[in-house]
Gaussian input, Z-matrix of N, CA and C with variables (Angstrom, degrees):
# hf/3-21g

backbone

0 1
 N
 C     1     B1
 C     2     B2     1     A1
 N     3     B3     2     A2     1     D1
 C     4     B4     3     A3     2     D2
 C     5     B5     4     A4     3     D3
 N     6     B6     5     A5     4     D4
 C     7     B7     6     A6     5     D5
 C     8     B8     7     A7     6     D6
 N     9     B9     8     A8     7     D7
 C    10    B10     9     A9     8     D8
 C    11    B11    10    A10     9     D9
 N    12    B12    11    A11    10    D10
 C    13    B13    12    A12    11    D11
 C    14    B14    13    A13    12    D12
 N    15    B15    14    A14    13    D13
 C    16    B16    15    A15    14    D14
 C    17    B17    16    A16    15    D15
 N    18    B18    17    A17    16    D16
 C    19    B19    18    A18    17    D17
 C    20    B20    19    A19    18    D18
 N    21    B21    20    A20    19    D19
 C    22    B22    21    A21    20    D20
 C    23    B23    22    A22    21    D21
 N    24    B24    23    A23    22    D22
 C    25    B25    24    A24    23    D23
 C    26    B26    25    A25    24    D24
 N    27    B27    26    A26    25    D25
 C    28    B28    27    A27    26    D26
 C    29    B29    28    A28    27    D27
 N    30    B30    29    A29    28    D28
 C    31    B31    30    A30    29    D29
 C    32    B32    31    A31    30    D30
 N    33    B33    32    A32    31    D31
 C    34    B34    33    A33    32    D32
 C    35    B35    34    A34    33    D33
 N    36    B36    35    A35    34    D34
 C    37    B37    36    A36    35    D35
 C    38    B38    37    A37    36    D36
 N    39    B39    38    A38    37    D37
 C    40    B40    39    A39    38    D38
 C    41    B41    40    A40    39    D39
 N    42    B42    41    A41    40    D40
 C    43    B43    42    A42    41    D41
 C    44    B44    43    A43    42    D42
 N    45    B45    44    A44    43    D43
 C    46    B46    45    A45    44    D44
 C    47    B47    46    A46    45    D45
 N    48    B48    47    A47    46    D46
 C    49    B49    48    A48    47    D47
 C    50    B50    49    A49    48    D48
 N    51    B51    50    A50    49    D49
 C    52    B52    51    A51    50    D50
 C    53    B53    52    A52    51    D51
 N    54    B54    53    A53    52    D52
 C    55    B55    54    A54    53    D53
 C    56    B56    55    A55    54    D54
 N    57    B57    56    A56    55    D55
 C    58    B58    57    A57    56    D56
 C    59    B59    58    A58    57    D57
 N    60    B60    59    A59    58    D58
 C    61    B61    60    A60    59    D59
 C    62    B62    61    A61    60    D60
 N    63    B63    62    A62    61    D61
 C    64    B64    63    A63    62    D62
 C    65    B65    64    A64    63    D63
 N    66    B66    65    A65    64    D64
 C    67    B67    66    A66    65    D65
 C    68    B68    67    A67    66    D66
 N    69    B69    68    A68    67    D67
 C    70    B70    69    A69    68    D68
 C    71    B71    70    A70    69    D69
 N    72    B72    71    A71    70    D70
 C    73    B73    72    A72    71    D71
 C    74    B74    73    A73    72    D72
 N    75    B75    74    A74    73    D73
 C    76    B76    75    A75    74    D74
 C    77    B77    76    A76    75    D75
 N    78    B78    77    A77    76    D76
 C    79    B79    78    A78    77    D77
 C    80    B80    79    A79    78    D78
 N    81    B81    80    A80    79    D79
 C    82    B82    81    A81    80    D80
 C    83    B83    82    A82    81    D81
 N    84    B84    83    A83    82    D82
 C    85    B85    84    A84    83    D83
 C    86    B86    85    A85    84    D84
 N    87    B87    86    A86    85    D85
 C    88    B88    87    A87    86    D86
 C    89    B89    88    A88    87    D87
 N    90    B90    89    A89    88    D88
 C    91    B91    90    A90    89    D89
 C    92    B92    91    A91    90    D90
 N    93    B93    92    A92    91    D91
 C    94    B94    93    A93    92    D92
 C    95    B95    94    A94    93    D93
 N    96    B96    95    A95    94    D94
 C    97    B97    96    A96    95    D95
 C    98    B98    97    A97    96    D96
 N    99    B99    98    A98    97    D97
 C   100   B100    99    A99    98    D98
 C   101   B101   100   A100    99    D99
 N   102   B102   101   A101   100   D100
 C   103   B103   102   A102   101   D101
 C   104   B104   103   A103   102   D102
 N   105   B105   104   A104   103   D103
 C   106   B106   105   A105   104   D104
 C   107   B107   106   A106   105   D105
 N   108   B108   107   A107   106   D106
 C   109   B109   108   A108   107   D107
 C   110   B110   109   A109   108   D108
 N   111   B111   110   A110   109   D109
 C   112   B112   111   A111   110   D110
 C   113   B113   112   A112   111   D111
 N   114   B114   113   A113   112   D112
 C   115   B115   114   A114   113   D113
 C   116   B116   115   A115   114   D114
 N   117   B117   116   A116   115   D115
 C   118   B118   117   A117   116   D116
 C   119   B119   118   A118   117   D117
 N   120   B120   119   A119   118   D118
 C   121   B121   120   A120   119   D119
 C   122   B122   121   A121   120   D120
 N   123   B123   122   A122   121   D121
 C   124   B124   123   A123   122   D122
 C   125   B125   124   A124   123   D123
 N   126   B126   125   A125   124   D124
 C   127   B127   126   A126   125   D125
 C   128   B128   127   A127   126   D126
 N   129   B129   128   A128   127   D127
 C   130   B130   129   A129   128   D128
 C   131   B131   130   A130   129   D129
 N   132   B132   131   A131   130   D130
 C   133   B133   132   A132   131   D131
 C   134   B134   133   A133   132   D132
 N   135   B135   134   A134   133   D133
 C   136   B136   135   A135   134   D134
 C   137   B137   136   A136   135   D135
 N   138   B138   137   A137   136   D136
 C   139   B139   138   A138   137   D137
 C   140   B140   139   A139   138   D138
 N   141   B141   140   A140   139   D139
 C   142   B142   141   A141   140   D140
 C   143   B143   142   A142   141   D141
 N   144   B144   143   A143   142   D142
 C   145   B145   144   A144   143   D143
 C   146   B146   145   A145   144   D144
 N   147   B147   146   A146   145   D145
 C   148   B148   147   A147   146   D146
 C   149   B149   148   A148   147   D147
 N   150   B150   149   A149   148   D148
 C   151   B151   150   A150   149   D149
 C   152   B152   151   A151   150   D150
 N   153   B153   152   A152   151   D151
 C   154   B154   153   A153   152   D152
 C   155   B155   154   A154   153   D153
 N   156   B156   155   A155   154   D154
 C   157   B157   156   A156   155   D155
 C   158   B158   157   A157   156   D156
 N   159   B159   158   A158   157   D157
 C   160   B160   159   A159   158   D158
 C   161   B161   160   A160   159   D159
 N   162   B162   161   A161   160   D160
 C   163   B163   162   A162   161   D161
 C   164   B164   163   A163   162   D162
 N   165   B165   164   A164   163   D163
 C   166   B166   165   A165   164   D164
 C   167   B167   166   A166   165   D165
 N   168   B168   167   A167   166   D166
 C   169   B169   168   A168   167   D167
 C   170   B170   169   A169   168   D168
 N   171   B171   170   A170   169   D169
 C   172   B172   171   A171   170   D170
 C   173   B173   172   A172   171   D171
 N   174   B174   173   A173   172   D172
 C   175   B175   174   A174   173   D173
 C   176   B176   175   A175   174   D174
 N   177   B177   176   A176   175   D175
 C   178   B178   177   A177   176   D176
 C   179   B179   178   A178   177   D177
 N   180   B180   179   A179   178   D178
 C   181   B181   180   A180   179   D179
 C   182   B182   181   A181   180   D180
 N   183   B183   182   A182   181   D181
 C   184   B184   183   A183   182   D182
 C   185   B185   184   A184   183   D183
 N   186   B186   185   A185   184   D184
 C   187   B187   186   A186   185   D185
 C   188   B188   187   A187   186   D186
 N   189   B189   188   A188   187   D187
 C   190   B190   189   A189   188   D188
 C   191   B191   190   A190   189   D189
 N   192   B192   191   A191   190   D190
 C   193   B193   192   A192   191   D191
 C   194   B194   193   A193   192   D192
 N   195   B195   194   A194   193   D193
 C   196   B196   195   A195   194   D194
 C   197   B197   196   A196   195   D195
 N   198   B198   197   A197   196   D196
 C   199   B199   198   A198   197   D197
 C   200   B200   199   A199   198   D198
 N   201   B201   200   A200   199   D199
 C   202   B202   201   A201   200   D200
 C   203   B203   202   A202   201   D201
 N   204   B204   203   A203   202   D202
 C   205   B205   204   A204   203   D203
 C   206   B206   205   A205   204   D204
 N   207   B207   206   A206   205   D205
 C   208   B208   207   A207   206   D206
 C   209   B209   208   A208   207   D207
 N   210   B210   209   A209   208   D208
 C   211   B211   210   A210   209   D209
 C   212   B212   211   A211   210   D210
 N   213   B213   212   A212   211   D211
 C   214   B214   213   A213   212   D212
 C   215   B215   214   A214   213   D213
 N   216   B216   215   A215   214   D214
 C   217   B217   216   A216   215   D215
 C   218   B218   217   A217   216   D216
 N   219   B219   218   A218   217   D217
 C   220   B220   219   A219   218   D218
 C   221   B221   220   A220   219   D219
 N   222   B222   221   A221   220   D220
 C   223   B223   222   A222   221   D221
 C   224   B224   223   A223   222   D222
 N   225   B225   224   A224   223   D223
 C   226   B226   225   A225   224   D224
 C   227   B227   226   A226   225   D225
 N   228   B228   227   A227   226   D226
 C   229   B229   228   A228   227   D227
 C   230   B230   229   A229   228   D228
 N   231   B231   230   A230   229   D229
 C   232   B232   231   A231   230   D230
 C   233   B233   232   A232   231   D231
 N   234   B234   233   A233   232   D232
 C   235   B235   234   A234   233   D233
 C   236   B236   235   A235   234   D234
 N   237   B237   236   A236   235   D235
 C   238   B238   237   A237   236   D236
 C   239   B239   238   A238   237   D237
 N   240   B240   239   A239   238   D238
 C   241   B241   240   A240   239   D239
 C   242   B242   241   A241   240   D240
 N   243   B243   242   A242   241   D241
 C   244   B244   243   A243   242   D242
 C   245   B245   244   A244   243   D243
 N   246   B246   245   A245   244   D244
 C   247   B247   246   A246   245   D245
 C   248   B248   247   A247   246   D246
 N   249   B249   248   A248   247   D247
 C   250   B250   249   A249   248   D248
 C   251   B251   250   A250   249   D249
 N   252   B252   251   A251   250   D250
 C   253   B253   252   A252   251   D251
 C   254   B254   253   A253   252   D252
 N   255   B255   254   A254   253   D253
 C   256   B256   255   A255   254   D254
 C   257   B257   256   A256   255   D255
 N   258   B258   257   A257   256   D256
 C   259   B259   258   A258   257   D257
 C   260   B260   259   A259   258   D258
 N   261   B261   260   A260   259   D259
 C   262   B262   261   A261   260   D260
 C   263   B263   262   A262   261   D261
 N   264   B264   263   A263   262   D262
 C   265   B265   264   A264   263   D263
 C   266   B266   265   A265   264   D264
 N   267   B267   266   A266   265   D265
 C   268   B268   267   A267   266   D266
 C   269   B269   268   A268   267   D267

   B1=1.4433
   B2=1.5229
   B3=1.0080
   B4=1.6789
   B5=1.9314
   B6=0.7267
   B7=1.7563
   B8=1.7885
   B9=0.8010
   B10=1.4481
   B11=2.0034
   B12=1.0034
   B13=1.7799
   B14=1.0651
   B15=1.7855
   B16=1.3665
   B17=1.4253
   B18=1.2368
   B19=1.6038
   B20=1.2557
   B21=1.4239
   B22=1.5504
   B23=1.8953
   B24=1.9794
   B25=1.3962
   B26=1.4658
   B27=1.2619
   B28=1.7002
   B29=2.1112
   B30=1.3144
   B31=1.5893
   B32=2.0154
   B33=1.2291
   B34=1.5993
   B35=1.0955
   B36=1.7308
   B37=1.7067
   B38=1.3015
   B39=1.2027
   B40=1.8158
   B41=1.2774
   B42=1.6287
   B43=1.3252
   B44=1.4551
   B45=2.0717
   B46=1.7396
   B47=1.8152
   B48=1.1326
   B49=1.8279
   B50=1.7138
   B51=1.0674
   B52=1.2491
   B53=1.9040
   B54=1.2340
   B55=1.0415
   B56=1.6704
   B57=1.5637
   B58=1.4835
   B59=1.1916
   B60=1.6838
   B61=1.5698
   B62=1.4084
   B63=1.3202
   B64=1.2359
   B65=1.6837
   B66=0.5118
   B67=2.2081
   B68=1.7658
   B69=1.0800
   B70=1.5818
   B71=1.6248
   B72=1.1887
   B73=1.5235
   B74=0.9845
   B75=1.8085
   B76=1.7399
   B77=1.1812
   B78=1.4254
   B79=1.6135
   B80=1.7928
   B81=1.3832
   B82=1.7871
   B83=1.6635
   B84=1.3387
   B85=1.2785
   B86=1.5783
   B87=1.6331
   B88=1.5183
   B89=1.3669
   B90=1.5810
   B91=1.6222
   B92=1.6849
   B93=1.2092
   B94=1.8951
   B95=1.2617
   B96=1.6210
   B97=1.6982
   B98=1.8491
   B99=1.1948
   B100=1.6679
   B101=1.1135
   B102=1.5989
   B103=1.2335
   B104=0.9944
   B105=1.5221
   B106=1.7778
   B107=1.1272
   B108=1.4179
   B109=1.5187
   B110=1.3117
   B111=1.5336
   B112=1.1722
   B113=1.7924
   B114=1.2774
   B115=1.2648
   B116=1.9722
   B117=0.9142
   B118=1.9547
   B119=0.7375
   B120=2.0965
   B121=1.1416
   B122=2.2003
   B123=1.5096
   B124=1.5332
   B125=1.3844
   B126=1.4862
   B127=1.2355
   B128=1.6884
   B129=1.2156
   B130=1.3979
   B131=1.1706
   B132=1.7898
   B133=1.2173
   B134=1.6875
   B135=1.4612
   B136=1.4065
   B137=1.8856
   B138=1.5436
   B139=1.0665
   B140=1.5880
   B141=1.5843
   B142=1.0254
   B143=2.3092
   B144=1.4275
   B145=1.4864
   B146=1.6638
   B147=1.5500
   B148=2.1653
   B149=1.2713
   B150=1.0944
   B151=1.8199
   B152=1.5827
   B153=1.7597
   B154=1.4624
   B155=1.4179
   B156=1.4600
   B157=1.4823
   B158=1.2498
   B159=1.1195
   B160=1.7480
   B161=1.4870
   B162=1.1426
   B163=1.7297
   B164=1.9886
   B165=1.1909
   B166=1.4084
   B167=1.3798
   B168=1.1892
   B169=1.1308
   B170=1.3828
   B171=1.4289
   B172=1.7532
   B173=1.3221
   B174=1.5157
   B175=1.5569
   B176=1.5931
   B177=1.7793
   B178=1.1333
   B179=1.6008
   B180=1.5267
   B181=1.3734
   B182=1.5619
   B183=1.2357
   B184=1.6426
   B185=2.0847
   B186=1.6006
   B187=1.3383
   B188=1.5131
   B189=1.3522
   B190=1.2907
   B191=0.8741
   B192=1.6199
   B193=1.3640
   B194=1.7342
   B195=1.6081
   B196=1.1723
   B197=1.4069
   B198=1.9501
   B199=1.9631
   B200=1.3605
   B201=1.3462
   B202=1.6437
   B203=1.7426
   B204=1.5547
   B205=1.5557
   B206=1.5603
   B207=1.0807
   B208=1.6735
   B209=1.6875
   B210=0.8839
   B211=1.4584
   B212=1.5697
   B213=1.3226
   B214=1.5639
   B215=1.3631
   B216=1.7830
   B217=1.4995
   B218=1.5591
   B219=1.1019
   B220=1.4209
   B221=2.0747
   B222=1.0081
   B223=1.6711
   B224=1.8964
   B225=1.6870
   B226=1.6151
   B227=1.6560
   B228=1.6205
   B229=1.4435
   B230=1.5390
   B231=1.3961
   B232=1.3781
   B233=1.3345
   B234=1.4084
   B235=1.0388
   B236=1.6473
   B237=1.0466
   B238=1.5723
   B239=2.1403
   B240=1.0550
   B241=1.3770
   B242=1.7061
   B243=1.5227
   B244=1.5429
   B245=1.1528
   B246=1.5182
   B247=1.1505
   B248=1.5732
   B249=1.0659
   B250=1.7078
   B251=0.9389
   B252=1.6099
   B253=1.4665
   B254=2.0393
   B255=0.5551
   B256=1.6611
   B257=1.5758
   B258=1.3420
   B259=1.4922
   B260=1.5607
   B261=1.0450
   B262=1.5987
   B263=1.4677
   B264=1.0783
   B265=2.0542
   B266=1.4374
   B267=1.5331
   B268=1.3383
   B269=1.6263
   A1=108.67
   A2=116.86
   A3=131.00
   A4=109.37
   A5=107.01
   A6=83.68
   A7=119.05
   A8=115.61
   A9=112.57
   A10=91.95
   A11=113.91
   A12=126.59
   A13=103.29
   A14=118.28
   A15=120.91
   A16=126.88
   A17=124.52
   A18=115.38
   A19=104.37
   A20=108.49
   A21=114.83
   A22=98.56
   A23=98.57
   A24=94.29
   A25=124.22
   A26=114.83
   A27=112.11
   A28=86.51
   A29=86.73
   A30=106.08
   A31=103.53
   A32=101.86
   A33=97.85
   A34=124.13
   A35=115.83
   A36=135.45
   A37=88.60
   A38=140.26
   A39=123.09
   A40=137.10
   A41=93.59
   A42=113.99
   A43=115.13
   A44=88.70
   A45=102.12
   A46=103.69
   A47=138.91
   A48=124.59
   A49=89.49
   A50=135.69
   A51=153.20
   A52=101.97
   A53=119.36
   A54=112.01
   A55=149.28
   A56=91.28
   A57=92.83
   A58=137.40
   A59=100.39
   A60=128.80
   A61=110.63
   A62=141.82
   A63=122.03
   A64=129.54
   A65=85.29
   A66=116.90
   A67=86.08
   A68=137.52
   A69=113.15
   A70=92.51
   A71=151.47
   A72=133.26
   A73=119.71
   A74=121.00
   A75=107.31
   A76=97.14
   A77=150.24
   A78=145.81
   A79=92.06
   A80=113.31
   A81=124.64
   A82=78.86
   A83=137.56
   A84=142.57
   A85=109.37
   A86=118.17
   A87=106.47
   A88=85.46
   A89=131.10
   A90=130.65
   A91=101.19
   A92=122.54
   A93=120.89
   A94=114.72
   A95=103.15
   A96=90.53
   A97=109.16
   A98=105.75
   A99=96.47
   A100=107.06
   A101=143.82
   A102=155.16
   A103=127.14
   A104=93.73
   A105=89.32
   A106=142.86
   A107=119.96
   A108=131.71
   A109=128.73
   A110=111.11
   A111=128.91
   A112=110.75
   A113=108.27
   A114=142.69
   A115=68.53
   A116=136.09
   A117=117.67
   A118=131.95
   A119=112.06
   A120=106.69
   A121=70.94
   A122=109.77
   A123=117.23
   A124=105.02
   A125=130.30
   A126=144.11
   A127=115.68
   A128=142.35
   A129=146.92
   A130=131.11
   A131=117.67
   A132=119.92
   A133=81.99
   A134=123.13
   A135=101.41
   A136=103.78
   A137=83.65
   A138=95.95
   A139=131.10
   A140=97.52
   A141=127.23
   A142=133.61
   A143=85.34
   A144=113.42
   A145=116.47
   A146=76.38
   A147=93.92
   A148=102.04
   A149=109.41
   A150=115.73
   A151=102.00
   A152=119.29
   A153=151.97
   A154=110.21
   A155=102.84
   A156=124.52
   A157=109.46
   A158=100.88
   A159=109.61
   A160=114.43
   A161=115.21
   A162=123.20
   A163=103.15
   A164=96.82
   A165=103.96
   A166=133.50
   A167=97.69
   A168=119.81
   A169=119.60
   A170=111.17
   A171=121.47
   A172=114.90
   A173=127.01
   A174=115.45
   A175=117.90
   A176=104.22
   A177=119.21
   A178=108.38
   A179=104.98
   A180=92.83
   A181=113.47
   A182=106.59
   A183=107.13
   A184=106.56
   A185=91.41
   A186=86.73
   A187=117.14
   A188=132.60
   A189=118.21
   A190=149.00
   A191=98.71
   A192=116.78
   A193=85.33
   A194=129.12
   A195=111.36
   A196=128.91
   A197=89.24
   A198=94.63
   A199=87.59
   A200=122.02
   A201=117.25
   A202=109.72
   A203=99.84
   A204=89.91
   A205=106.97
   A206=148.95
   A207=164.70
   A208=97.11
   A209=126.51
   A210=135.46
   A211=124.80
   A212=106.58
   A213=113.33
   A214=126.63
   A215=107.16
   A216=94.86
   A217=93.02
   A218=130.69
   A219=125.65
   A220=112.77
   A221=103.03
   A222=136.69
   A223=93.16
   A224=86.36
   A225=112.87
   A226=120.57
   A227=109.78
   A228=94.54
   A229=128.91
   A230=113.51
   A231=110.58
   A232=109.41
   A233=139.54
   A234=132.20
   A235=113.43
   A236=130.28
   A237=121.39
   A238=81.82
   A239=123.63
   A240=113.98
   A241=122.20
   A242=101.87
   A243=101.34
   A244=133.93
   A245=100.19
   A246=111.43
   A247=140.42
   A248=104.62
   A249=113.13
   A250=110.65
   A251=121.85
   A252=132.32
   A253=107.85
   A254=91.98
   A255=116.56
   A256=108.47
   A257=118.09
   A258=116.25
   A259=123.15
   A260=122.30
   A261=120.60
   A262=94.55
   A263=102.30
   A264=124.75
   A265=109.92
   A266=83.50
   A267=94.79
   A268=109.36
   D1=134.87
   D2=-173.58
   D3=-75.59
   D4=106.80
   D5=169.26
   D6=-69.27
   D7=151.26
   D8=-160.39
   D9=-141.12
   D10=146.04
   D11=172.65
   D12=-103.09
   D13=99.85
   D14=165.58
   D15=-96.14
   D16=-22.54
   D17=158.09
   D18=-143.09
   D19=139.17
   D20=-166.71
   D21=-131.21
   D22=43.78
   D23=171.58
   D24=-50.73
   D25=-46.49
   D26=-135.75
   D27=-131.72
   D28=121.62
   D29=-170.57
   D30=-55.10
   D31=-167.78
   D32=176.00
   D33=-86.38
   D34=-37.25
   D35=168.12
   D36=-52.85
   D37=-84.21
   D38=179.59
   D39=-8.21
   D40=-58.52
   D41=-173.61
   D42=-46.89
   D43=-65.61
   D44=-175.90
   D45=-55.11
   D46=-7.05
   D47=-157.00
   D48=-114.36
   D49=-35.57
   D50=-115.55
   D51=-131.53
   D52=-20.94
   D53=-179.64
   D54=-34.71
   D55=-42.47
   D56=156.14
   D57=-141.02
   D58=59.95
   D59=158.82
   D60=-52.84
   D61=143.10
   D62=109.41
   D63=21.40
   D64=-116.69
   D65=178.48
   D66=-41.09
   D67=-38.58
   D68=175.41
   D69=-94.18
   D70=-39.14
   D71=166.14
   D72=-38.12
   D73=-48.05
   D74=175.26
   D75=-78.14
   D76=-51.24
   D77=-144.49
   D78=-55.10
   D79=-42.63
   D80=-160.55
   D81=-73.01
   D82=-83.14
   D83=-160.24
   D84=-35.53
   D85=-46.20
   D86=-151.29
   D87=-110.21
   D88=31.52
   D89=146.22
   D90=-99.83
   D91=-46.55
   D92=156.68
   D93=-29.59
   D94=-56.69
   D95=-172.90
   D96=-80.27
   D97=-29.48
   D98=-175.54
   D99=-63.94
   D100=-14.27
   D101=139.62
   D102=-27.55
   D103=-81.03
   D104=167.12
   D105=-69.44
   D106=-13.38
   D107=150.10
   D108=-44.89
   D109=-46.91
   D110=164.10
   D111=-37.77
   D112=-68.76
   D113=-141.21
   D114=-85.57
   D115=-83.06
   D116=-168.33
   D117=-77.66
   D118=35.89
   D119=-158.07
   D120=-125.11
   D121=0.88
   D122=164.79
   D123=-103.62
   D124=-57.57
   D125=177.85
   D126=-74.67
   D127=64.77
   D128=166.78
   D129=-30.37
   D130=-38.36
   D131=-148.21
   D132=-135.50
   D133=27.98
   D134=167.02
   D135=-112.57
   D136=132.19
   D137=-160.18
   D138=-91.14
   D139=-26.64
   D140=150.65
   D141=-43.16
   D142=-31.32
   D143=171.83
   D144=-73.44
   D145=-39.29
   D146=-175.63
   D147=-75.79
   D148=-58.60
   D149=178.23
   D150=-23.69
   D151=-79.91
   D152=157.25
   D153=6.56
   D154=-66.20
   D155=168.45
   D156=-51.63
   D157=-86.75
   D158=179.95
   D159=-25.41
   D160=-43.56
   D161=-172.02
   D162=-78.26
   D163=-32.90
   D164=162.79
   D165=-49.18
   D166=-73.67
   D167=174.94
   D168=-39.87
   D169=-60.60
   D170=164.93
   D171=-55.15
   D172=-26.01
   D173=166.96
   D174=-56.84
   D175=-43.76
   D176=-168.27
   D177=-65.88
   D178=-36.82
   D179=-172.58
   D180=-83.36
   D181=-11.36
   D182=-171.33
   D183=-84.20
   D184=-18.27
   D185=163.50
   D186=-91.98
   D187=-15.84
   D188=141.23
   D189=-20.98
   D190=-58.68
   D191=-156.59
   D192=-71.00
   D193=-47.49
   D194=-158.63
   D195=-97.25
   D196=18.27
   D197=170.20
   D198=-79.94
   D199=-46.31
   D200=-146.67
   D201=-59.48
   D202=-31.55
   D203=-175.32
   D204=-92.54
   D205=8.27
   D206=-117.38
   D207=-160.10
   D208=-61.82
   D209=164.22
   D210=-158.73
   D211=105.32
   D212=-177.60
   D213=-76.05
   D214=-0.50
   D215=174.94
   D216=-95.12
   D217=-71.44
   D218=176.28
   D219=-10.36
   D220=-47.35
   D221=-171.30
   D222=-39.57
   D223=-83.53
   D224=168.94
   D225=-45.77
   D226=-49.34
   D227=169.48
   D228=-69.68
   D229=-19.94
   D230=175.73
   D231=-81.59
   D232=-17.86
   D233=169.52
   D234=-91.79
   D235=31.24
   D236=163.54
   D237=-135.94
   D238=-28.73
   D239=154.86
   D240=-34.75
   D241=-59.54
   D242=176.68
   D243=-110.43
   D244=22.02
   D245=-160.01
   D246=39.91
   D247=66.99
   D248=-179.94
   D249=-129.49
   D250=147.19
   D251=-169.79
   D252=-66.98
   D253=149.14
   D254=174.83
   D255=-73.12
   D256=108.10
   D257=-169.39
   D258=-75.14
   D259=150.85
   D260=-174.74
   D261=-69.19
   D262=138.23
   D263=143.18
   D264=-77.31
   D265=152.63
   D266=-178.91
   D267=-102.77

């Protein structure tokens, strides 16, 4: 498997100060999942990977869910930052 650099938002001085923001929890999450997408988009039937994802994914969104109500402009800029769709309300 190749390593590949899929978002190179947030510099390293960031990184180290910034660790457990929000906005670096999803930035870390939605480079995991572009990973693992990658990675079952060779491997199909591992299932164990999907699971991975899946469990991902729900971290990511549950930290969504609680920038958006916590602060929604921050919310909105990280999502046209990483480009990810904007989640339905219920």
């Amino acid at each position: 498997m190749v390593k590949n650099s899929f978002i190179s938002g947030i510099s390293q001085e960031e990184k180290e100060e910034k660790r457990g923001s929000v906005e670096f929890q999803v930035f870390s999450f939605t480079n995991k999942i572009q990973r693992l997408t990658s990675h079952l988009e060779l491997h199909k039937k591992d299932y164990l990977s999907q699971r991975g994802l899946r469990k991902i994914l729900g971290k990511r969104q549950r930290l969504l869910d609680y920038l958006s109500k916590k602060n929604r402009v921050r919310y909105k800029e990280l999502i046209s930052r990483l480009g990810i769709r904007e989640t339905k309300t219920r």
